[in-house]
MDAnalysis code that builds the backbone (N, CA, C; Angstrom):
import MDAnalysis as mda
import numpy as np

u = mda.Universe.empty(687, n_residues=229, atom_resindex=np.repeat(np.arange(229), 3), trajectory=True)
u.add_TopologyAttr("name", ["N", "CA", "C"] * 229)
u.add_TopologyAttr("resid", np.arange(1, 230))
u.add_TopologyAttr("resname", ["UNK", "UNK", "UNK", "UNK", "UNK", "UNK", "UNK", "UNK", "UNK", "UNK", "UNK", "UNK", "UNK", "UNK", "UNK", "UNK", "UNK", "UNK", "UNK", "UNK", "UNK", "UNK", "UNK", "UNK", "UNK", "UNK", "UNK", "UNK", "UNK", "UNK", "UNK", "UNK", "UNK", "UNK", "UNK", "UNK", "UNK", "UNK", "UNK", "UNK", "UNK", "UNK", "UNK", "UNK", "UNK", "UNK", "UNK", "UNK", "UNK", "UNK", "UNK", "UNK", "UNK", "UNK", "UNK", "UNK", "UNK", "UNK", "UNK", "UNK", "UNK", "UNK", "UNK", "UNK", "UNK", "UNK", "UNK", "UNK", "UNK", "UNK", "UNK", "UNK", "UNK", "UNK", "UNK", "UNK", "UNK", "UNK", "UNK", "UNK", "UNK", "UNK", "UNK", "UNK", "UNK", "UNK", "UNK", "UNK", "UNK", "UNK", "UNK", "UNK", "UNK", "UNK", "UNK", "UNK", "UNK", "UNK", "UNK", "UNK", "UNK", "UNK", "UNK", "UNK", "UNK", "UNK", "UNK", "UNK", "UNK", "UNK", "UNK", "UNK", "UNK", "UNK", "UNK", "UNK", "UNK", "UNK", "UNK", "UNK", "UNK", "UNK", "UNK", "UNK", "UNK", "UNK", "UNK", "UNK", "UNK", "UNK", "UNK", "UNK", "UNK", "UNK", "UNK", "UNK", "UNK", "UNK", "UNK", "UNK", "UNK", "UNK", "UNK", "UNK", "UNK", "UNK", "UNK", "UNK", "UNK", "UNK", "UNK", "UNK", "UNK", "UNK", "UNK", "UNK", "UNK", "UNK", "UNK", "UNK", "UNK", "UNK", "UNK", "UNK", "UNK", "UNK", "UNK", "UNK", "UNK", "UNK", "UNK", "UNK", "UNK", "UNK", "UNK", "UNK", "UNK", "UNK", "UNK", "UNK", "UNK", "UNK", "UNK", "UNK", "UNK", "UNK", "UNK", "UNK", "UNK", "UNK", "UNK", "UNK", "UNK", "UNK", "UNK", "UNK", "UNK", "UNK", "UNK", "UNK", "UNK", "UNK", "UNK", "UNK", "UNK", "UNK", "UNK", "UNK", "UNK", "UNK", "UNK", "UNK", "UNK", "UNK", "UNK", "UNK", "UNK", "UNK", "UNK", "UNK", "UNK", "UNK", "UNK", "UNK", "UNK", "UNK", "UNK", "UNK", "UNK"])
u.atoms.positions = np.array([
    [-17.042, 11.061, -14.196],
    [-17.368, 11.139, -15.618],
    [-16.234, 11.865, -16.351],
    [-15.497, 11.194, -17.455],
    [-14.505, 12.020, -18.196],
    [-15.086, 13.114, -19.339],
    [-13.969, 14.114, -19.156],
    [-14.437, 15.193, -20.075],
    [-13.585, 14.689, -20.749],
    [-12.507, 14.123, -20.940],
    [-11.337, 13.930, -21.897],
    [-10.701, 12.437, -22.113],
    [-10.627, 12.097, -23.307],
    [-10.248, 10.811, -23.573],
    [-8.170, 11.296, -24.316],
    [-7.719, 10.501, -23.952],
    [-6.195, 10.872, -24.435],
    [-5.952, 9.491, -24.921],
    [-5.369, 9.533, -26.522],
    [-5.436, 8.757, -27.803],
    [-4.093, 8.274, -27.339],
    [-3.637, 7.214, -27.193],
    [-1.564, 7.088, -27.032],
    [-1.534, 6.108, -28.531],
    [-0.226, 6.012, -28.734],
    [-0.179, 5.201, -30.156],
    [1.470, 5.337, -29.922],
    [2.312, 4.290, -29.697],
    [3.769, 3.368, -29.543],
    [4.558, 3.214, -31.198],
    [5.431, 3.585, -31.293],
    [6.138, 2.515, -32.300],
    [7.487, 2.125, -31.418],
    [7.640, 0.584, -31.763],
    [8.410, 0.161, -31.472],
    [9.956, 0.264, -33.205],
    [10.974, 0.196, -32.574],
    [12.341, -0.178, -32.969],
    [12.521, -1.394, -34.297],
    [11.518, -1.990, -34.077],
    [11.400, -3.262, -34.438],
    [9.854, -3.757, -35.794],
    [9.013, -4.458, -35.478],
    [7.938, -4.258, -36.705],
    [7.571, -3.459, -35.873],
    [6.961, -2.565, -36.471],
    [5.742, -1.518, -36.119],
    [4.959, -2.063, -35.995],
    [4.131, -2.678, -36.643],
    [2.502, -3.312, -36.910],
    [2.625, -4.892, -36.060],
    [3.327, -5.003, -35.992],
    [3.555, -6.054, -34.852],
    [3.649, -6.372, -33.880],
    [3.509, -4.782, -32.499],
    [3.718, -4.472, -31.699],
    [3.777, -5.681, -30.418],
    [4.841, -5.994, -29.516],
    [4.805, -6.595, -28.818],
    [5.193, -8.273, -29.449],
    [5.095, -8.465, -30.651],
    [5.721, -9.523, -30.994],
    [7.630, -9.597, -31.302],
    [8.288, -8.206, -31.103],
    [9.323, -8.077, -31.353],
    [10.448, -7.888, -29.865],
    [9.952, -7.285, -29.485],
    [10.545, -6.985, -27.997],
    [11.512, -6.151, -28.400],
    [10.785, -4.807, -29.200],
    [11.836, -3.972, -29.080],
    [11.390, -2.497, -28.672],
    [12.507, -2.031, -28.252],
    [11.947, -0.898, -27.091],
    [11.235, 0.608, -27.934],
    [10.437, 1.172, -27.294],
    [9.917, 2.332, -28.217],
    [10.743, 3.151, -28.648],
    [10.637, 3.949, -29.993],
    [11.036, 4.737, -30.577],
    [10.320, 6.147, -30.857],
    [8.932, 5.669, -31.052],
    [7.557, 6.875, -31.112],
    [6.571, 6.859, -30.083],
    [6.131, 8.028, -29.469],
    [5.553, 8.056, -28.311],
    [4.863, 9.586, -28.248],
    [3.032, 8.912, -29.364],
    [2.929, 9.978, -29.625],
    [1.124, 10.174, -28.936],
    [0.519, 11.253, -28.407],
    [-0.535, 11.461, -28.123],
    [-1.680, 12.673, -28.039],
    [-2.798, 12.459, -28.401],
    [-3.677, 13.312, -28.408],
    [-4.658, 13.441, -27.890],
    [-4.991, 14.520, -26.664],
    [-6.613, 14.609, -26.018],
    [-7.437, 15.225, -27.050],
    [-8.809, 14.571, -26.537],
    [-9.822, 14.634, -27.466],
    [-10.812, 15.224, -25.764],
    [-11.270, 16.601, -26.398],
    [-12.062, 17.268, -25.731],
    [-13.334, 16.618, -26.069],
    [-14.178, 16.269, -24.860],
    [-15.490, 15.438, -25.578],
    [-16.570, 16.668, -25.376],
    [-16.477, 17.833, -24.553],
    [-16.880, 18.439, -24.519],
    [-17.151, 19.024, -25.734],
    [-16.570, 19.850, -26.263],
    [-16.605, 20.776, -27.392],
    [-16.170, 19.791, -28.547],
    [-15.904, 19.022, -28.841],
    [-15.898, 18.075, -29.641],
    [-14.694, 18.214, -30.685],
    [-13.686, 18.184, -29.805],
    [-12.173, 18.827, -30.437],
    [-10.688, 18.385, -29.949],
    [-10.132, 18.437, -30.591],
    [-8.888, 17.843, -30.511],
    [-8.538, 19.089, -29.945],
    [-7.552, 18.760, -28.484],
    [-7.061, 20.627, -27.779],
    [-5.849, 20.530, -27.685],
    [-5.008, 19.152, -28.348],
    [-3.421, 19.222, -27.832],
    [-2.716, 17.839, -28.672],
    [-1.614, 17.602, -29.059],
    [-1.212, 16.573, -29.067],
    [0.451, 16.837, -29.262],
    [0.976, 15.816, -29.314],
    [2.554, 15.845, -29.059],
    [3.074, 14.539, -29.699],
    [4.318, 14.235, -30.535],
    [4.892, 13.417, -31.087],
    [5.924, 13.338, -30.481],
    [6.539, 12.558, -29.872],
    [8.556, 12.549, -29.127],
    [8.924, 11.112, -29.687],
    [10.321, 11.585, -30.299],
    [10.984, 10.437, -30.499],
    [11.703, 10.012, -29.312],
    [11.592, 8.634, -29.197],
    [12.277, 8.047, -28.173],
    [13.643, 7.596, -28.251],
    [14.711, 7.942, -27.358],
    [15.938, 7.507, -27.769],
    [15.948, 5.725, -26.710],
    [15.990, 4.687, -27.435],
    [16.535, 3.420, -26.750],
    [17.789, 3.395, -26.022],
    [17.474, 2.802, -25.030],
    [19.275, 2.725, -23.816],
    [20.073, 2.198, -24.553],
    [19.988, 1.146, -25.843],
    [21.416, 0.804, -26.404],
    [21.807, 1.306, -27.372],
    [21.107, 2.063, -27.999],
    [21.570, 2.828, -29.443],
    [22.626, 3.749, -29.297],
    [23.268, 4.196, -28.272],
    [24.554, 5.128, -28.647],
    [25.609, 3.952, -29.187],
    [25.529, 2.955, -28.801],
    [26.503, 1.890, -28.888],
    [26.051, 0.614, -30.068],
    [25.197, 0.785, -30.620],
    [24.348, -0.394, -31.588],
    [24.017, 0.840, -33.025],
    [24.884, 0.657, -33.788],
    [24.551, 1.605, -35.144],
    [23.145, 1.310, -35.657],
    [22.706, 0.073, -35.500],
    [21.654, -0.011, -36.112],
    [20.222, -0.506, -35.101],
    [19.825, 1.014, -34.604],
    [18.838, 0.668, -33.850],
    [17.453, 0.170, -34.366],
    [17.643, 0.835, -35.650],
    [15.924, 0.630, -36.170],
    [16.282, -0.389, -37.328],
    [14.700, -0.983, -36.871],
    [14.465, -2.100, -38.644],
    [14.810, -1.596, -39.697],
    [14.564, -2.385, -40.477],
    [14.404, -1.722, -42.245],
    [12.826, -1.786, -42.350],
    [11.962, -2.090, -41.969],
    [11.087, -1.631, -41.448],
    [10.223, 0.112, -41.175],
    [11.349, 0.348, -40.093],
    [11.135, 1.761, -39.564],
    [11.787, 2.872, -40.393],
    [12.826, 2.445, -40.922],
    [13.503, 3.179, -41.718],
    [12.611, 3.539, -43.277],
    [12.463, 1.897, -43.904],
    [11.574, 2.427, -45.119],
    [10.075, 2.767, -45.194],
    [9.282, 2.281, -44.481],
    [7.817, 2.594, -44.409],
    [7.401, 3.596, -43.259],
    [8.387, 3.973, -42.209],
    [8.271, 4.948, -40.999],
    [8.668, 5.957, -41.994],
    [9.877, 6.305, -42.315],
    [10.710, 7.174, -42.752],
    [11.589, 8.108, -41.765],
    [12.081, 6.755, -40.787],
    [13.054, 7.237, -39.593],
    [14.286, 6.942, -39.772],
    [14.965, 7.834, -39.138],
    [16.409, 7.388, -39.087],
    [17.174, 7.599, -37.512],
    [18.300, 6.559, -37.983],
    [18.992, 6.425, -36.870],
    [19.378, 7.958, -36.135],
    [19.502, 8.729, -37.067],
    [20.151, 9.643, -35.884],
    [18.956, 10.847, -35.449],
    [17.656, 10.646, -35.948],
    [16.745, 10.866, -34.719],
    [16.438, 10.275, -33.653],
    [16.919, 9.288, -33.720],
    [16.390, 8.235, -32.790],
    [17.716, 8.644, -31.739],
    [18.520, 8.852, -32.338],
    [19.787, 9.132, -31.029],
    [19.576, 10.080, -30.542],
    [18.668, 11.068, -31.202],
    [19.193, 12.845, -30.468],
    [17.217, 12.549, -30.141],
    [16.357, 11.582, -29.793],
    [15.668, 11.052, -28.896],
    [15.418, 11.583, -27.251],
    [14.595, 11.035, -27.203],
    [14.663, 11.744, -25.443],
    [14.791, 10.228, -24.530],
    [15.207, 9.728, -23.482],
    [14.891, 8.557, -22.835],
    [13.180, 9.032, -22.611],
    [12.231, 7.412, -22.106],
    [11.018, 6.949, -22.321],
    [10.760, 7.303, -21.124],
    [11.513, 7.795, -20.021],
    [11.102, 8.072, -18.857],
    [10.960, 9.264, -18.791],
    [11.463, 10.454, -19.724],
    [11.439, 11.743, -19.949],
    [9.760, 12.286, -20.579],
    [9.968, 11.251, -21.752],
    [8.326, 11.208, -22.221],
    [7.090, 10.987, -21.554],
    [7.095, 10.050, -21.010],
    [6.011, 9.512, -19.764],
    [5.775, 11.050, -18.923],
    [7.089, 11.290, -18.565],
    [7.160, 12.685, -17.482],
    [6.167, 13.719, -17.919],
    [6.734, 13.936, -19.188],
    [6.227, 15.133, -20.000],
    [4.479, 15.528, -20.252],
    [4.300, 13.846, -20.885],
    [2.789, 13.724, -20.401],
    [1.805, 14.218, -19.347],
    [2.873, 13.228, -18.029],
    [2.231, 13.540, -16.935],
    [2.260, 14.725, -16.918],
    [3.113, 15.734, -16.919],
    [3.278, 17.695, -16.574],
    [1.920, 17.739, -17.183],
    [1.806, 17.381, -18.321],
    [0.577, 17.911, -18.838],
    [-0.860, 18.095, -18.527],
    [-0.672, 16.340, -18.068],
    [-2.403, 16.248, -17.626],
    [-1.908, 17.002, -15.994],
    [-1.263, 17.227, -15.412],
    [-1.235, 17.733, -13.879],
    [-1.725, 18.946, -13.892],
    [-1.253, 19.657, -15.361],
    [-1.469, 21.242, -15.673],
    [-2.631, 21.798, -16.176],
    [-3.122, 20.700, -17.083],
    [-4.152, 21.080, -18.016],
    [-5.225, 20.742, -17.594],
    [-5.659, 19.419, -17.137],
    [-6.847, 18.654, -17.050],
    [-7.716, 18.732, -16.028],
    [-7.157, 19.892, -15.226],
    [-8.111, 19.873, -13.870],
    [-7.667, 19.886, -13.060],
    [-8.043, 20.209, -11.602],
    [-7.570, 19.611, -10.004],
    [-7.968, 18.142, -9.906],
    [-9.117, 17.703, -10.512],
    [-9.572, 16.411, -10.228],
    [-9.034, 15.511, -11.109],
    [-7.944, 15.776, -12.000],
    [-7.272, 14.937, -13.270],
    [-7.685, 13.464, -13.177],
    [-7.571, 12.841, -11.911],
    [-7.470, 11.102, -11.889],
    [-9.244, 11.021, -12.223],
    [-10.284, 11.992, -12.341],
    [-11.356, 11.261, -12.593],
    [-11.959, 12.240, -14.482],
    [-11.023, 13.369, -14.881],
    [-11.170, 13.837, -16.181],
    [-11.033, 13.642, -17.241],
    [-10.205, 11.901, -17.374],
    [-9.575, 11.953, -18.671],
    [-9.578, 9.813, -17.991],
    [-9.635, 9.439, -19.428],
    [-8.923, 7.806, -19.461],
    [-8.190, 7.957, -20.815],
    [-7.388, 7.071, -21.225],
    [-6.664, 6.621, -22.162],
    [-7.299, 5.820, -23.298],
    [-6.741, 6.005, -24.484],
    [-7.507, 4.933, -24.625],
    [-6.589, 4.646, -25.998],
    [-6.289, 3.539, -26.561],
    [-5.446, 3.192, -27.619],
    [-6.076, 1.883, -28.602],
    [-5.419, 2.075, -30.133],
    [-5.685, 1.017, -30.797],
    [-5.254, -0.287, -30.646],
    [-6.515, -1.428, -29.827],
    [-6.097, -2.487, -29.545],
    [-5.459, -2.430, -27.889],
    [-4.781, -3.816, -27.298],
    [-4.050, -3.497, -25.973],
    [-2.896, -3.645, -26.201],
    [-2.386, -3.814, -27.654],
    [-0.677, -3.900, -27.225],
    [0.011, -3.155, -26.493],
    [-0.252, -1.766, -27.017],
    [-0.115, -0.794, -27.156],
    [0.730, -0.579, -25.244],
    [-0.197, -0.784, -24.509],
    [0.150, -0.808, -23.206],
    [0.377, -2.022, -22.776],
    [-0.594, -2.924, -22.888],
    [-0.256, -4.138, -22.130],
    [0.960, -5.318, -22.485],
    [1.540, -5.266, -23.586],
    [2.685, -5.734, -24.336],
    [3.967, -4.649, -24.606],
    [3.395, -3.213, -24.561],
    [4.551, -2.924, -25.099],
    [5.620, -1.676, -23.857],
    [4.000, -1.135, -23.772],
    [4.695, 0.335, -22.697],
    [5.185, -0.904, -21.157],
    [4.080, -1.155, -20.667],
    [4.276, -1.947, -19.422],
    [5.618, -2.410, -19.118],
    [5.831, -3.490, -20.271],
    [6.728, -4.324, -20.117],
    [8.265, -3.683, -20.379],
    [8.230, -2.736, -20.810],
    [9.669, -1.826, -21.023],
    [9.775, -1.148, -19.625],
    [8.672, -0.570, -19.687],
    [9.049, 0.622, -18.445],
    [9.489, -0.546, -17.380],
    [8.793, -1.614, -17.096],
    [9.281, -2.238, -15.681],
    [10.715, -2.953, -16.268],
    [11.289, -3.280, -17.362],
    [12.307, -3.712, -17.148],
    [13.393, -2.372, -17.075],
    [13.201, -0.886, -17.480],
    [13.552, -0.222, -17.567],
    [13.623, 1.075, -15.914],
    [12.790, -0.205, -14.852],
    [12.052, 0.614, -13.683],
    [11.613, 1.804, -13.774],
    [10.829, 2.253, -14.326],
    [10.140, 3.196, -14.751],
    [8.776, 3.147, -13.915],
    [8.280, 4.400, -13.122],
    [7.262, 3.931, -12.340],
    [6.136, 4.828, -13.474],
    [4.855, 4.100, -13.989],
    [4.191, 4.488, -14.309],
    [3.039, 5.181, -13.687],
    [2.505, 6.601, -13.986],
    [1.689, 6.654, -13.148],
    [-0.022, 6.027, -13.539],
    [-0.605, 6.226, -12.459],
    [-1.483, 5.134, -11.691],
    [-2.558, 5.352, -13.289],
    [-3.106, 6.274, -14.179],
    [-3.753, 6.464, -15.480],
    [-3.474, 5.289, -16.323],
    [-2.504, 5.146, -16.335],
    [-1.719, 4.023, -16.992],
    [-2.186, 2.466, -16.811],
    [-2.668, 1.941, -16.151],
    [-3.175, 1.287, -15.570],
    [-4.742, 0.325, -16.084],
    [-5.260, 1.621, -16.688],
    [-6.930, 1.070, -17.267],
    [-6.769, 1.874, -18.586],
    [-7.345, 1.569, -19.310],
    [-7.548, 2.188, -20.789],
    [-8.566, 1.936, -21.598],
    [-9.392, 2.238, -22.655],
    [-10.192, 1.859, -23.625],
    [-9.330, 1.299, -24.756],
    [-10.030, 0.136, -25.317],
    [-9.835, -0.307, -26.334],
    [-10.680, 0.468, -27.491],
    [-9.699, 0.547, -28.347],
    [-10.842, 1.217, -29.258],
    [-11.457, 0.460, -30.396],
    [-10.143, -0.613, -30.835],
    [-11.020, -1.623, -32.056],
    [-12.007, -2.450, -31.302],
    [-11.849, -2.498, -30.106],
    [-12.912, -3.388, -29.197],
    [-14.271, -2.593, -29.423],
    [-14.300, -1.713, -28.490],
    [-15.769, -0.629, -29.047],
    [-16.206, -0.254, -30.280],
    [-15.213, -0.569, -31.486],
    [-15.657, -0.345, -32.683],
    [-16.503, -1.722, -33.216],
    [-15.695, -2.284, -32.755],
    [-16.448, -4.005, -33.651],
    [-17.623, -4.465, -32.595],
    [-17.585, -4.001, -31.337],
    [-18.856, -4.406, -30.867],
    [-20.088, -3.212, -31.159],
    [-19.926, -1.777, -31.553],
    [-21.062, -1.124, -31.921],
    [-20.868, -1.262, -33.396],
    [-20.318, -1.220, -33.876],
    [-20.865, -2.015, -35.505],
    [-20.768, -3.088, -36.018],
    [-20.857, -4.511, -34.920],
    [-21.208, -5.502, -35.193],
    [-19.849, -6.019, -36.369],
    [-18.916, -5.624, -36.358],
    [-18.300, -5.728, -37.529],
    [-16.974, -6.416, -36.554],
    [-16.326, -7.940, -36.924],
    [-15.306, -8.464, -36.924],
    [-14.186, -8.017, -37.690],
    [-14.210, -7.941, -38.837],
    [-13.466, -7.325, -39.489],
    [-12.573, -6.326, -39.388],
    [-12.570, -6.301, -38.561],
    [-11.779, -4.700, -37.931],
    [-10.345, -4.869, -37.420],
    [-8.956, -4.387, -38.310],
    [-7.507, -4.883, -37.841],
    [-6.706, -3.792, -37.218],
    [-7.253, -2.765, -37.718],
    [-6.398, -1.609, -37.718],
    [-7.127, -0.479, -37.799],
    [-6.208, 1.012, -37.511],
    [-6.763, 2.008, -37.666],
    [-7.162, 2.550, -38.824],
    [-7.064, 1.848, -39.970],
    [-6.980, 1.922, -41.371],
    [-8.682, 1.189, -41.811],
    [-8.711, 0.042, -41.406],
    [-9.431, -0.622, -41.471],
    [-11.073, 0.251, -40.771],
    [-10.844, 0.611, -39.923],
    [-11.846, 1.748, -38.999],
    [-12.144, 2.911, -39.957],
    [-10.950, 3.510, -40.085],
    [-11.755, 4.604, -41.275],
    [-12.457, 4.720, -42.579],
    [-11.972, 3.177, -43.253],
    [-12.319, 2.439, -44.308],
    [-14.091, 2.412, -44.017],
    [-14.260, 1.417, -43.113],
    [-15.353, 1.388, -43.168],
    [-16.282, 2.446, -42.714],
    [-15.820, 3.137, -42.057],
    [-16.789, 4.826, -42.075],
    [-16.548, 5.795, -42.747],
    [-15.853, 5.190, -44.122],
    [-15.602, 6.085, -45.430],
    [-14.720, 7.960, -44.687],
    [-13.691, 7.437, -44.087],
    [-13.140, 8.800, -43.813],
    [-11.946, 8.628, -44.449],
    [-11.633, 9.934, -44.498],
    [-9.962, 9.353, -45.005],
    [-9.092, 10.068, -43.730],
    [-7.672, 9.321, -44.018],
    [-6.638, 9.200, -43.440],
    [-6.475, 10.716, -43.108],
    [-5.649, 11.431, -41.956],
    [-5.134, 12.418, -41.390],
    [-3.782, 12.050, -42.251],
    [-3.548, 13.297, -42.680],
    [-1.792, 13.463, -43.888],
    [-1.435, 14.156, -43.449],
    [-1.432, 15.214, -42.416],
    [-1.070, 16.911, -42.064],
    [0.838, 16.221, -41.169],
    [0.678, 15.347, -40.683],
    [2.071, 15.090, -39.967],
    [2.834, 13.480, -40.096],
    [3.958, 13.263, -39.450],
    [4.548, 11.827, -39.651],
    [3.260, 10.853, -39.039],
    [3.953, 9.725, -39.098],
    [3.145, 8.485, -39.296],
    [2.223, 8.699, -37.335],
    [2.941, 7.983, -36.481],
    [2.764, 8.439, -35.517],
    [1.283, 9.209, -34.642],
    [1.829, 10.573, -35.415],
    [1.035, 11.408, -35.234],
    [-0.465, 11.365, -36.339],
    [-0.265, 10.898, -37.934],
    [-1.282, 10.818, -38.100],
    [-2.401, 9.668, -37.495],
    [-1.283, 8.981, -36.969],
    [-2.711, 7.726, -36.284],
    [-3.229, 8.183, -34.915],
    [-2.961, 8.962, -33.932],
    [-3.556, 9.371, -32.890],
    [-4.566, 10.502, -33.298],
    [-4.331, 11.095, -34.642],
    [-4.841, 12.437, -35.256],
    [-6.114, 11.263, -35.443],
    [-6.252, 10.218, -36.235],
    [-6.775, 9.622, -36.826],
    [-7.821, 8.723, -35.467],
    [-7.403, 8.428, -34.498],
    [-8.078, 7.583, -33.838],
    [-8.911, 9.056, -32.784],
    [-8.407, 9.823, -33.022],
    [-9.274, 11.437, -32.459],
    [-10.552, 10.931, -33.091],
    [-10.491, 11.311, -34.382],
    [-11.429, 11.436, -35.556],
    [-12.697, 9.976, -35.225],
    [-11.855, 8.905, -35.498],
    [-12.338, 7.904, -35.166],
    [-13.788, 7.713, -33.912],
    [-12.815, 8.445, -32.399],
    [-13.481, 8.466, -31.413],
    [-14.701, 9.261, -31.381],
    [-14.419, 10.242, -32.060],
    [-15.452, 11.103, -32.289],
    [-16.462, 10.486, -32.805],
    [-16.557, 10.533, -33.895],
    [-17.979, 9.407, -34.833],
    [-18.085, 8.379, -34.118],
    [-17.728, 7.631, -33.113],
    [-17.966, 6.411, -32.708],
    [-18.918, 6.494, -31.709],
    [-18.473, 7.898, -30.576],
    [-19.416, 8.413, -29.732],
    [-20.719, 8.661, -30.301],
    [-21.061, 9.932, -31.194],
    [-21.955, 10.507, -32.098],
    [-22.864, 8.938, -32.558],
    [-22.024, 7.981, -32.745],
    [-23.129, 6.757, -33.723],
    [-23.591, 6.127, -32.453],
    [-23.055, 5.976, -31.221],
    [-23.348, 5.213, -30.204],
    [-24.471, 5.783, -29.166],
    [-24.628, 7.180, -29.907],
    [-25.895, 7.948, -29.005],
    [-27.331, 7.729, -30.019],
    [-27.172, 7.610, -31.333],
    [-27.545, 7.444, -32.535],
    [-28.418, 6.264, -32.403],
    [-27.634, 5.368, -32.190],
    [-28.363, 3.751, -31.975],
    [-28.321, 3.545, -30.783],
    [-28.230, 4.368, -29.817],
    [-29.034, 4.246, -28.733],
    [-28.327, 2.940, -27.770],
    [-26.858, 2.797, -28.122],
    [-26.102, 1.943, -27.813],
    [-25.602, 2.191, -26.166],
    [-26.275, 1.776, -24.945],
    [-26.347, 1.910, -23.341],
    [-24.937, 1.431, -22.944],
    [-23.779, 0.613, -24.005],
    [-22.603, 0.026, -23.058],
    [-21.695, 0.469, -23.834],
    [-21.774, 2.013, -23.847],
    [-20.155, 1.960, -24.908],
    [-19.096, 2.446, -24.171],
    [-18.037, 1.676, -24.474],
    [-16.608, 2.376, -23.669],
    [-16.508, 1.383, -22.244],
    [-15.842, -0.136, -22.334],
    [-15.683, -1.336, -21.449],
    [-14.256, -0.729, -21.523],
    [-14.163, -0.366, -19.703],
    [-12.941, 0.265, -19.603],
    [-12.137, -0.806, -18.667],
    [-10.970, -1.109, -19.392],
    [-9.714, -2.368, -19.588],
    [-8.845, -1.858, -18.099],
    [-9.160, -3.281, -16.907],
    [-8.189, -2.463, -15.685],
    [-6.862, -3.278, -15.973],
    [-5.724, -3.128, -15.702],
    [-4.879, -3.613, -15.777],
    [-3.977, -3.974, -14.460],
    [-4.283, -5.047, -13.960],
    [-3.492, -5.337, -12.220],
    [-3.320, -6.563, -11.685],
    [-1.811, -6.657, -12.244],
    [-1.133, -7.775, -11.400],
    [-1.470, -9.204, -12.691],
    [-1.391, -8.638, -14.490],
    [-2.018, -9.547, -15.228],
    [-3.194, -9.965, -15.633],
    [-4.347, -9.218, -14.315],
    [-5.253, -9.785, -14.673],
    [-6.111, -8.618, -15.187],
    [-7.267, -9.205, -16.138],
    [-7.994, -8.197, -17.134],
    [-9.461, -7.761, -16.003],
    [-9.738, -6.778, -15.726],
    [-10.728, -7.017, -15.235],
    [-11.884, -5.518, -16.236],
    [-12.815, -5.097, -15.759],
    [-13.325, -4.100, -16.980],
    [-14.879, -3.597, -15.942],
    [-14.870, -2.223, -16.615],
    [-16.219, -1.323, -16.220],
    [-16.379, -0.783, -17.088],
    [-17.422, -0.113, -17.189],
    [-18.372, 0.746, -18.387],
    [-18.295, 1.788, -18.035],
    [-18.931, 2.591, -19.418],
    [-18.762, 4.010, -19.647],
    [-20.141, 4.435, -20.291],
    [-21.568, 4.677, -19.778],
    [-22.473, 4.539, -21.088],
    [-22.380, 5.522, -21.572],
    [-23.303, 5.200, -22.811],
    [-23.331, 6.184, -23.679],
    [-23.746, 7.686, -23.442],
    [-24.684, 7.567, -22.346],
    [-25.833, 8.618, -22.259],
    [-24.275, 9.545, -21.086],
    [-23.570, 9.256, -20.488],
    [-22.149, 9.764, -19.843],
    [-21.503, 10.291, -20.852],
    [-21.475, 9.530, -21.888],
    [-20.240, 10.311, -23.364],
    [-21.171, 11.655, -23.998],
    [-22.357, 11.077, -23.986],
    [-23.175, 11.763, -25.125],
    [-23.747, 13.200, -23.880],
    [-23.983, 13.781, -22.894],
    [-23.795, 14.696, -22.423],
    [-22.777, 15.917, -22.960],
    [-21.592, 15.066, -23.489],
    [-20.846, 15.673, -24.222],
    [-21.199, 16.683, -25.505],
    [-21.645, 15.786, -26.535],
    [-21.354, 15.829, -27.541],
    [-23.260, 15.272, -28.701],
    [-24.006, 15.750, -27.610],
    [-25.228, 16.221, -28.152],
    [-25.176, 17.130, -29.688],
    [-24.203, 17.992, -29.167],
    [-24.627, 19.278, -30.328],
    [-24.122, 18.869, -31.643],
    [-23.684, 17.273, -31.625],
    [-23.129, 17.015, -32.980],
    [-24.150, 16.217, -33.973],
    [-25.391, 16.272, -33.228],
    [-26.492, 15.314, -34.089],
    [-27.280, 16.542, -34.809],
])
């Protein structure tokens, strides 16, 4: 049973909002655990990513990233490589999350690009060994549109819209959307104990291409996070 869900959220080099339709390598690589226990955000971290060809390519980022991110090239150079980031993560959950880490925490991100189009496919052309967490994740617009019945659902924008919250402003872009899909997760749990919803959280395995999936019920999340009704 997880005490901790960890929010990841990618920008790529290339469209942002397009993730995985560009094939361009990350630039933002940003994340936040969400204590389900105490019902709190206990950590998060933003790293810019430096790309393997940008010392040599002046123009690593879109016009794109540049005007609606508000990035520039020479953060992106003084960047960390994507294998440094991944690392950093891992230190974290090795340190923080327990002795039993592989059963305290899943991932979970807006949509599957996120991993299955974008992290995956870099790190292996980049041989990057991911560790084994990496692997399964929650969808989160998935669990949103199946407990509120709502198709409509594109984005992380679109999610707060309809549960009348507003946007996280406190940091860059990045960071306000993992700030934001915290927030998100939270009320989603809280409404899914609410309506009495038995299948929330279809957790996404990822191996060898193929999709396969297990559950998370509610009455497992909501142990948590009782004291918020």
């Amino acid at each position: 049973m997880a005490k901790y869900l960890i929010a990841i959220y990618t920008v790529t080099a290339g469209l942002h909002e397009e993730l995985g339709c560009d094939e361009q390598e990350i630039v933002l690589f940003s994340w936040v655990v969400v204590d389900l226990t105490n019902t709190k955000v206990v950590a998060a971290q933003t790293h810019m990513v430096k790309p393997r060809g940008c010392d040599v390519n002046e123009n690593a980022l879109s016009e794109a990233c540049k005007t609606e991110l508000g990035l520039s090239e020479e953060q992106v150079k003084t960047g960390q490589p994507l294998e440094q980031v991944v690392e950093q993560l891992d230190q974290f959950v090795q340190a923080k999350l327990g002795p039993d880490n592989a059963q305290s925490f899943h991932l979970v991100t807006d949509g599957q690009m996120h991993l299955r189009q974008v992290l995956h496919p870099e790190a292996s052309q980049k041989n990057i060994n991911l560790p084994h967490y990496y692997y399964s994740f929650f969808d989160l617009r998935k669990e949103f549109r199946k407990l509120y019945n709502s198709e409509e659902i594109h984005s992380i924008q679109d999610m707060l819209n309809y549960l009348g919250m507003d946007s996280d402003a406190s940091a860059e872009f990045s960071m306000q959307q993992v700030q934001n899909i915290a927030k998100i997760i939270l009320r989603l749990v809280e409404d899914a104990i609410i309506r009495d919803q038995h299948r929330l959280f279809v957790q996404i395995n990822l191996s060898d291409g193929i999709e396969d999936s297990t559950c998370m019920s509610s009455e497992q999340a909501g142990l948590f996070i009782r004291s918020m009704l």
